[in-house]
N, C-alpha and C positions, 0 to 999 in steps of 0.2 A: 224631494223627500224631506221632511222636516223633520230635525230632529229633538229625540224624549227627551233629554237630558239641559240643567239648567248651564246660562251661559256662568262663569264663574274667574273669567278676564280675558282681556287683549293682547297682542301679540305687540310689544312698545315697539321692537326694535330685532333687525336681521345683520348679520355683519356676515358678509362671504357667499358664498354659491348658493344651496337651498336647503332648506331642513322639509321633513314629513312630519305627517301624522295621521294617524289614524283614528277614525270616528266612527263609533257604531248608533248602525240603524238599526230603528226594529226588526229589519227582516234581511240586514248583512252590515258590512263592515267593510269599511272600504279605505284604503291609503291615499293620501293626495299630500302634492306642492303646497307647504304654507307659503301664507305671505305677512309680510306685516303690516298690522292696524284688521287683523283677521281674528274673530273671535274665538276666543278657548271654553270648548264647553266640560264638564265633569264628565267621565269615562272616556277623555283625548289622551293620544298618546302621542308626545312629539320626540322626534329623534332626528340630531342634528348629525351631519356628516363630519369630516375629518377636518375642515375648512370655514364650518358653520359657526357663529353663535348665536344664540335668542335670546331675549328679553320678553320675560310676559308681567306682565304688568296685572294684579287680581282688583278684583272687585274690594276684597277684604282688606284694603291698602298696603299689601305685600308686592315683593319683584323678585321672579328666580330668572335668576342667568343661568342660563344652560348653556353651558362648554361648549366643546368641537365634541363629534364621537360620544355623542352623548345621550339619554334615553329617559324620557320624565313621562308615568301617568297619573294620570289627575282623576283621582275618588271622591263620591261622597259617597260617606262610611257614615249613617244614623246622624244627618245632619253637623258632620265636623267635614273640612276637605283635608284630601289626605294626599300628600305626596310622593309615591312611591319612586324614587330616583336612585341612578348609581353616583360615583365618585366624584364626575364632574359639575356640579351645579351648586352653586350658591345662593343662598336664601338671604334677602336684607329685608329691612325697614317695612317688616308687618308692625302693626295697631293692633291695640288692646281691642277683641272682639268678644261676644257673646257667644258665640260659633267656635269651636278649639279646632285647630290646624293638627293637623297629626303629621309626622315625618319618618315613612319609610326607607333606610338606606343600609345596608350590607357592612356600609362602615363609613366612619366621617370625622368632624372636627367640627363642634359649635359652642360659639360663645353666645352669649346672651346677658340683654344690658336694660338695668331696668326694674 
C-alpha cells in the first residue's frame, strides 16, 4: 500500500528498546515498529516508550528529540508542518525556511536565537 502523504524526514537515530508509529492509509491506519534511517512522512505519529528516545531529523533542516514516554504528530496544516507534541521533546537547529513550522504543545519552554 503506498502511502498519500509527503515524506517530510528521517528517523537519525533510536536510543533503547522500540518506539511506534502510526501511519494512515487511504483505506486504514495502522501501528508499526520504527526503525532508524526509516522515513517520516506528514500525518506520522511516533511514540516512544518509557526507555526509548528518537531523533528525526526533517527535510526542512530541523531535529526533534523525542524523549522516553513520549508522543509527536506530524501535520501539514495549508503548506506549514506542524508539530503537535507533549512535554518531552526538543526542537533544535531549524533554518530559515519559506515553509513556517507551526508548534503545538499544552505547555513548554522556548528560546529562540537569531
Amino acid at each position: 500500500m503506498s502511502n498519500q502523504f509527503k515524506p517530510v524526514g528521517n528517523i537519525e537515530r533510536v536510543e533503547g528498546n522500540c518506539f511506534s508509529f502510526t501511519r494512515k492509509y487511504p483505506h486504514r491506519t495502522g501501528t508499526f515498529r520504527g526503525v532508524e534511517g526509516m522515513t517520516v512522512y506528514e500525518n506520522d505519529i511516533i511514540e516512544t516508550d518509557m526507555n526509548t528516545t528518537v531523533s528525526v531529523l526533517f527535510f526542512l533542516g530541523g531535529r526533534a528529540n523525542i524523549d522516553h514516554g513520549s508522543k509527536v504528530e506530524i501535520i501539514d496544516e495549508r503548506n506549514a508542518l506542524v508539530l503537535k507534541m507533549d512535554s518531552r521533546t526538543l526542537l533544535e537547529q531549524f533554518k530559515r525556511e519559506k515553509s513556517p513550522i507551526k508548534i503545538s504543545t499544552a505547555g513548554g519552554v522556548m528560546a529562540i536565537r537569531g
